[in-house]
MISE-524491 format. One record per residue (C-alpha): x, y, z; residue in three letters. Coordinates in steps of 0.02 Angstrom, whole numbers, plus 32768, in hexadecimal, padded with zeros to 4 digits. Layout:
% residues N
XYZALA
...
//
This chain:
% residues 405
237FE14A853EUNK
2342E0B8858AUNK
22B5E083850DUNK
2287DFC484FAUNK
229CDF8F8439UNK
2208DF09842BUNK
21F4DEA28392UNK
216BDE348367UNK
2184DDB782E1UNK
2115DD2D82A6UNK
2185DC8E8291UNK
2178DC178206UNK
2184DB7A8284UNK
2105DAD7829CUNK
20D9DAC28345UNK
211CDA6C83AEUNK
2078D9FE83CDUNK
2072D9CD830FUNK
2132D99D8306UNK
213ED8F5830DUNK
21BCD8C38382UNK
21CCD9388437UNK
2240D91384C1UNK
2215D95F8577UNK
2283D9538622UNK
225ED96D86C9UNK
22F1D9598742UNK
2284D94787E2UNK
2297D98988A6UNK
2318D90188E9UNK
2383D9158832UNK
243CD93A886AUNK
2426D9C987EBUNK
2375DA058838UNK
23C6DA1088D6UNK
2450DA7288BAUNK
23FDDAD1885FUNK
239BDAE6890AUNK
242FDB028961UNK
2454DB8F8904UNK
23AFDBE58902UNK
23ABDBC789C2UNK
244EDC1C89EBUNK
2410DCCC897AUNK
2370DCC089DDUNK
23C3DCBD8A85UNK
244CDD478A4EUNK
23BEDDA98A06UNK
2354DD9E8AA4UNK
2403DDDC8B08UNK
2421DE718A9AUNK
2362DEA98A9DUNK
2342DE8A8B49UNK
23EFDEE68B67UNK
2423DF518AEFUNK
236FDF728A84UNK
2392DF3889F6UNK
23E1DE9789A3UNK
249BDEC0898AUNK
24F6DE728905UNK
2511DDBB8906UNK
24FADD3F887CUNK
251EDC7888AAUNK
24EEDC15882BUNK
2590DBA18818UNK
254FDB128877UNK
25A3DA5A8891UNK
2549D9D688CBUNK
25D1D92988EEUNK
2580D89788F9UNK
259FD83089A4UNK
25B0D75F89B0UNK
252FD6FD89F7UNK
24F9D64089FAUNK
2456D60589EDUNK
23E3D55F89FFUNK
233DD52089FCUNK
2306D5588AA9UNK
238CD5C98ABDUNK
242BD63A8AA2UNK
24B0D6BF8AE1UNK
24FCD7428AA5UNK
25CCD73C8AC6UNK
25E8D7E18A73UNK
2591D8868A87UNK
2542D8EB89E7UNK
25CAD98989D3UNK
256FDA0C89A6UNK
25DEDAAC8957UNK
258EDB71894EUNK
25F8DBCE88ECUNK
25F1DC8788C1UNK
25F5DD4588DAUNK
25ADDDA38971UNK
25A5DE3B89E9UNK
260BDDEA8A6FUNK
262FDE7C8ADCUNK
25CBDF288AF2UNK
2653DFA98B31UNK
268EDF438BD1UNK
2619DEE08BD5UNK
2623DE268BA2UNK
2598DDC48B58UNK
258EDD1B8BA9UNK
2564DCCE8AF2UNK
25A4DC368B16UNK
2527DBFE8BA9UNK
2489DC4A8B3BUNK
249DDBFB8A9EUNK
24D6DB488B00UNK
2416DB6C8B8DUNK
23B0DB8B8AD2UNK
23FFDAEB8A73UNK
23CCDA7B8B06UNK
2337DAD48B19UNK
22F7DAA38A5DUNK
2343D9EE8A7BUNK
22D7D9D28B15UNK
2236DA258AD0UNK
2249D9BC8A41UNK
22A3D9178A52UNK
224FD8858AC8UNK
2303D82C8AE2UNK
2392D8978AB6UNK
23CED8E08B4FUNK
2431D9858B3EUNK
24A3D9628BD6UNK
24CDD8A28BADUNK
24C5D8A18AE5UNK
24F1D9608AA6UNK
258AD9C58AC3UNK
2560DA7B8A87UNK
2603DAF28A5CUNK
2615DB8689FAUNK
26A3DBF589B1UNK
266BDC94898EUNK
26CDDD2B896DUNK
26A9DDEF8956UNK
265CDE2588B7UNK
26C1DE9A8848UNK
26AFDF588870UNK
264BDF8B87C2UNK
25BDDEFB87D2UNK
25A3DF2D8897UNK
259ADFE28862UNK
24F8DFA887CFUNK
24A3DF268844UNK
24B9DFA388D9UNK
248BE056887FUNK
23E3E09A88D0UNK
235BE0B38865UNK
22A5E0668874UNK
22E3DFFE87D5UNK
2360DF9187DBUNK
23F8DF7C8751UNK
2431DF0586F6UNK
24BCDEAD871FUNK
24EADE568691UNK
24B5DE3685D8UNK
2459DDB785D4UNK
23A7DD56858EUNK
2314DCF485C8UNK
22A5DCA88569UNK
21F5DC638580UNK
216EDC1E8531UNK
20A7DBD18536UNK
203EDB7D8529UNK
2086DAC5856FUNK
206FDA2984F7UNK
201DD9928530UNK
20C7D92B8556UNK
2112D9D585B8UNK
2074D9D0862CUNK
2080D912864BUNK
2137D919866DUNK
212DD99F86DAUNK
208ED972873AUNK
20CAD8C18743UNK
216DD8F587AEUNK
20F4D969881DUNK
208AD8D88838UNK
2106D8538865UNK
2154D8E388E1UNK
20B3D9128935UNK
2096D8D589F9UNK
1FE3D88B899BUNK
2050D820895AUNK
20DED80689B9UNK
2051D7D58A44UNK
2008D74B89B9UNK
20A6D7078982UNK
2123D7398A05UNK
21AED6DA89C0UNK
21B4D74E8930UNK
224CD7C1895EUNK
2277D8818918UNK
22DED864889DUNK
2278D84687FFUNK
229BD874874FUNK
2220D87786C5UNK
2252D8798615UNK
21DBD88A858BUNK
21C0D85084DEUNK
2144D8638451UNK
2148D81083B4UNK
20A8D84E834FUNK
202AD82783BAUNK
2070D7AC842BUNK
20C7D7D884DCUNK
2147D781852FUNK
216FD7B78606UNK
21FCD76F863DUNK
2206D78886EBUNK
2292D76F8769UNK
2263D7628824UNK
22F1D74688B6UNK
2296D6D28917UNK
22AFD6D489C7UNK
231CD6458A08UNK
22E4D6128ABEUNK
2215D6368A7BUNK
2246D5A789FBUNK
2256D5008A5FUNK
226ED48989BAUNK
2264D49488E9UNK
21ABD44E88E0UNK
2186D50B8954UNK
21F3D56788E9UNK
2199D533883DUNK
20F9D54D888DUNK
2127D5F788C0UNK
2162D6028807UNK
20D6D5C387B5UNK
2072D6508823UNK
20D4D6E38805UNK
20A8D6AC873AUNK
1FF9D6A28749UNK
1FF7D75387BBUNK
204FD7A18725UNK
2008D7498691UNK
1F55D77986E1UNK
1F8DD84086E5UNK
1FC0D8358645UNK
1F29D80185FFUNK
1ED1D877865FUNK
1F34D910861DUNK
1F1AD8DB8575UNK
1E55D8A98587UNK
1E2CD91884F0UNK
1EB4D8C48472UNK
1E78D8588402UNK
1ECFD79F83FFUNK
1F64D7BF8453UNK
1FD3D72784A3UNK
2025D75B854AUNK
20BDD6D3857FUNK
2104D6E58635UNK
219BD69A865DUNK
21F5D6A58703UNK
2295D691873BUNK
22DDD6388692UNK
238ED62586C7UNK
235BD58A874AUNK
2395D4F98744UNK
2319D48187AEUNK
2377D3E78787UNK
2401D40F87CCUNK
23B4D48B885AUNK
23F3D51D8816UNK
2380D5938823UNK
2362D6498845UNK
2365D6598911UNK
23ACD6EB8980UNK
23C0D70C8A43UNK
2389D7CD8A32UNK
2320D7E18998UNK
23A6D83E891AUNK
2428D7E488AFUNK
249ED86488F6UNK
24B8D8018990UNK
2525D78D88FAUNK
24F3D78C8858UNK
24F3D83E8820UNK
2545D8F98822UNK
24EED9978809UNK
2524DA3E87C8UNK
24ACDAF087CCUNK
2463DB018717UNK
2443DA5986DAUNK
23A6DA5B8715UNK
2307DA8686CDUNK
22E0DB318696UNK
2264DBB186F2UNK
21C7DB4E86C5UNK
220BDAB08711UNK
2226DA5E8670UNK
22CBDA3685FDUNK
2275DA488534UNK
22FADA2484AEUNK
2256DA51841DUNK
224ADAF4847DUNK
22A1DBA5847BUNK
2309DB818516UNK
239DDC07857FUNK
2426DBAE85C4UNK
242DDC28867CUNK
2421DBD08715UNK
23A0DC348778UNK
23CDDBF3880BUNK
2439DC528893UNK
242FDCED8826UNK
23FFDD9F8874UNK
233FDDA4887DUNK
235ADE778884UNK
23B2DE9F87D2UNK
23FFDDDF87A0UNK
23A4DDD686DEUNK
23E2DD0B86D2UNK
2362DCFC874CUNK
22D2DD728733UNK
22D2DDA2867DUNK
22AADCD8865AUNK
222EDCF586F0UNK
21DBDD758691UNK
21E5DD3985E9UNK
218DDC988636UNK
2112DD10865EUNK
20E8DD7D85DDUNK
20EADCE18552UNK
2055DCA185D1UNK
1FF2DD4085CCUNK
1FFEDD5C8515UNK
1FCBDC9A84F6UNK
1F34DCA4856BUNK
1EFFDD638541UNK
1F0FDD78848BUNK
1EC2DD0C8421UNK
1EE7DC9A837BUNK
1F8DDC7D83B8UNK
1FCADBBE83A4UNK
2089DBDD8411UNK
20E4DC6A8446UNK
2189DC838475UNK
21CADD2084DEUNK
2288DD4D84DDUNK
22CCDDD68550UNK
2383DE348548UNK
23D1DE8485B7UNK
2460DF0885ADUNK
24BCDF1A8648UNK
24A9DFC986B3UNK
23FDDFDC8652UNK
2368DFDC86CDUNK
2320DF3286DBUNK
2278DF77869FUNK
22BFDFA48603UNK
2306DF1B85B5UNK
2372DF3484FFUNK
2310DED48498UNK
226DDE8384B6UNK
224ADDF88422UNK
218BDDA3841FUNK
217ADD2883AAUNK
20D6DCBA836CUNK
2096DC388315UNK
1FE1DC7582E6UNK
1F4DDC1482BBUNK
1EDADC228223UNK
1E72DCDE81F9UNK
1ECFDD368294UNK
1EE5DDF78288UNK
1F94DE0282ABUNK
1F9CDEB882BBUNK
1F2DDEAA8355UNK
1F85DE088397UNK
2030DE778381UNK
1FE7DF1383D1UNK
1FA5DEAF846BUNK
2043DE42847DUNK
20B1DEE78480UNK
201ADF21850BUNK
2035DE8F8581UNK
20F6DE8D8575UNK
2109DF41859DUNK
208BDF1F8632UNK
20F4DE90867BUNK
2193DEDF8670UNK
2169DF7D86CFUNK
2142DEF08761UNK
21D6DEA28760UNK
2211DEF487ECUNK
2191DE8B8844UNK
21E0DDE3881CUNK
2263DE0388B1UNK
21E4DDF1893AUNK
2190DD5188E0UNK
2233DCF988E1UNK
227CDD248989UNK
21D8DCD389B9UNK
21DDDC44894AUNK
212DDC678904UNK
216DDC558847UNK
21BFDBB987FCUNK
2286DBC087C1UNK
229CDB148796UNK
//
């Protein structure tokens, strides 16, 4: 009854590598939309925790509609304050009450948000700069029931896809490795005035690469504009250097690193912030704009529009069905050979185990004399494999060993 229908197709598609234009995103840690996108993953973790440490298992919940309302602050060379705090809205569906008991959601979803703030922001304080609220109401009776049937397998509890996909291109790695870099205490120790919220967008145009960067610079570490170019001029070379680096086996390739385009030095405009997020001012966020489960946003790519984050780790397929396709596209990719891309799609039918998804749909662009029987047969191999462990993908999450966003 509850047999997976898997379909492999060879696609009639050029690469994404020999296109010749490629845009790649990367909405970094301190993004308004990275961080409510945190927000949300933080309050499932610490109602997951509850219910397991409680109750045994994770009891329905999903709280993935996230707001993130950007506060007012002032800044100058030297210095700045914040006058209004970041508002911060979790939004959603939840166990809330256990017979007579009541779950005291409220005070662990706010202790996990501030929690992730402190362990990763060097001037955003949670009590001066954040206000954390939530309204969350009682799931309807026939999703509780799925999420909350036992079983050692989970079901679904909706219908749903993910999609993944491998290898990365060039431009995806630098992107996404540049935003890593720029956020790593390495760095933050070399160039402290470098703050969290950094976006990287990339472009290529046949073989040339453009990085535009854009780096909240950290008002009172910036005394004057001859610092804050300097600290400009750095961040370029740090990233124009790793570019180069990831693409040391191209051949004549042009890498261009701009940072921060939208200043203004003549006039002292220029892109400074008390905190180290635009969402002390300049920006809102909202769960799902962010960038998909391997951290990057790839318009050339096979792409699902779920927000993973704040969705049930236990039987939530928004969340692990892209978690797993992710995974299986990187196993066939590095396991099988003469395959150029490959794209894994998952689909869910709601009250159908996890492990048995509706449809699962592996598609490939081969290279030259490959034996695509084989290539089919071990694809099929490796997906049926992964899926039998996605039960597995619960603990990983809870315990943030796997990326989301």
């Amino acid at each position: 009854m509850w047999k997976s229908q898997i379909i492999v197709e060879r696609i009639d598609k050029v690469p994404t590598t020999s296109q010749l234009t490629e845009f790649v995103e990367r909405k970094g840690l301190g993004h308004p939309d990275y961080i409510i996108d945190s927000a949300c993953e933080a309050a499932s973790r610490a109602l997951s925790r509850y219910y397991k440490e409680r109750y045994g298992s994770i009891l329905h919940h999903n709280l993935d509609k996230g707001l993130l309302v950007g506060g007012s602050s002032r800044t100058w060379f030297g210095g700045g304050v914040v006058e209004q705090p970041i508002y911060i809205l979790i939004a959603g569906r939840a166990t809330i009450k256990v017979g007579d008991e009541e779950i005291p959601y409220n005070e662990l979803i706010k202790e996990e948000v501030e929690r992730f703030i402190r362990e990763n922001f060097r001037f955003l304080d949670p009590d001066e700069h954040v206000i954390v609220d939530t309204k969350i109401r009682p799931g309807s009776i026939d999703l509780k029931t799925i999420v909350e049937m036992d079983g050692s397998v989970p079901l679904a509890n909706d219908t749903s896809f993910g999609v993944g996909y491998a290898p990365l291109t060039p431009l995806e790695k630098i992107v996404y490795e540049t935003e890593k870099m720029i956020n790593s205490r390495e760095f933050k120790s070399r160039i402290p005035e470098s703050g969290e919220d950094c976006k990287v967008m990339g472009l290529r145009i046949r073989n040339k690469y453009y990085i535009t960067v854009a780096d909240s610079l950290i008002a009172h570490l910036t005394p004057d504009l001859d610092h804050y170019l300097s600290v400009k001029e750095e961040i370029k070379n740090e990233v124009e250097s790793l570019a180069y680096r990831i693409l040391s086996e191209e051949k004549d390739v042009e890498v261009n690193v701009q940072v921060n385009t939208a200043d203004i030095p003549s006039k002292n405009s220029v892109y400074l912030t008390v905190t180290g997020t635009s969402a002390e001012s300049g920006d809102d966020g909202n769960t799902g704009r962010g960038n998909r489960v391997n951290g990057l946003i790839t318009p050339n790519r096979q792409m699902s529009l779920e927000a993973t984050a704040g969705k049930n780790a236990r039987s939530h397929v928004g969340k692990l069905y892209n978690l797993s396709a992710k995974m299986i596209a990187e196993r066939i990719y590095n396991e099988v050979s003469g395959i150029k891309e490959v794209y894994v799609r998952l689909l869910s039918q709601i009250g159908r185990p996890i492990s048995r998804p509706l449809a699962i749909s592996i598609q490939y662009i081969p290279g030259d004399n490959v034996d695509e029987r084989t290539l089919a047969y071990e694809a099929v191999e490796i997906a049926k494999e992964e899926i039998e462990k996605i039960v597995k993908l619960e603990e990983l999450v809870l315990t943030s060993k796997i990326t989301l966003f």
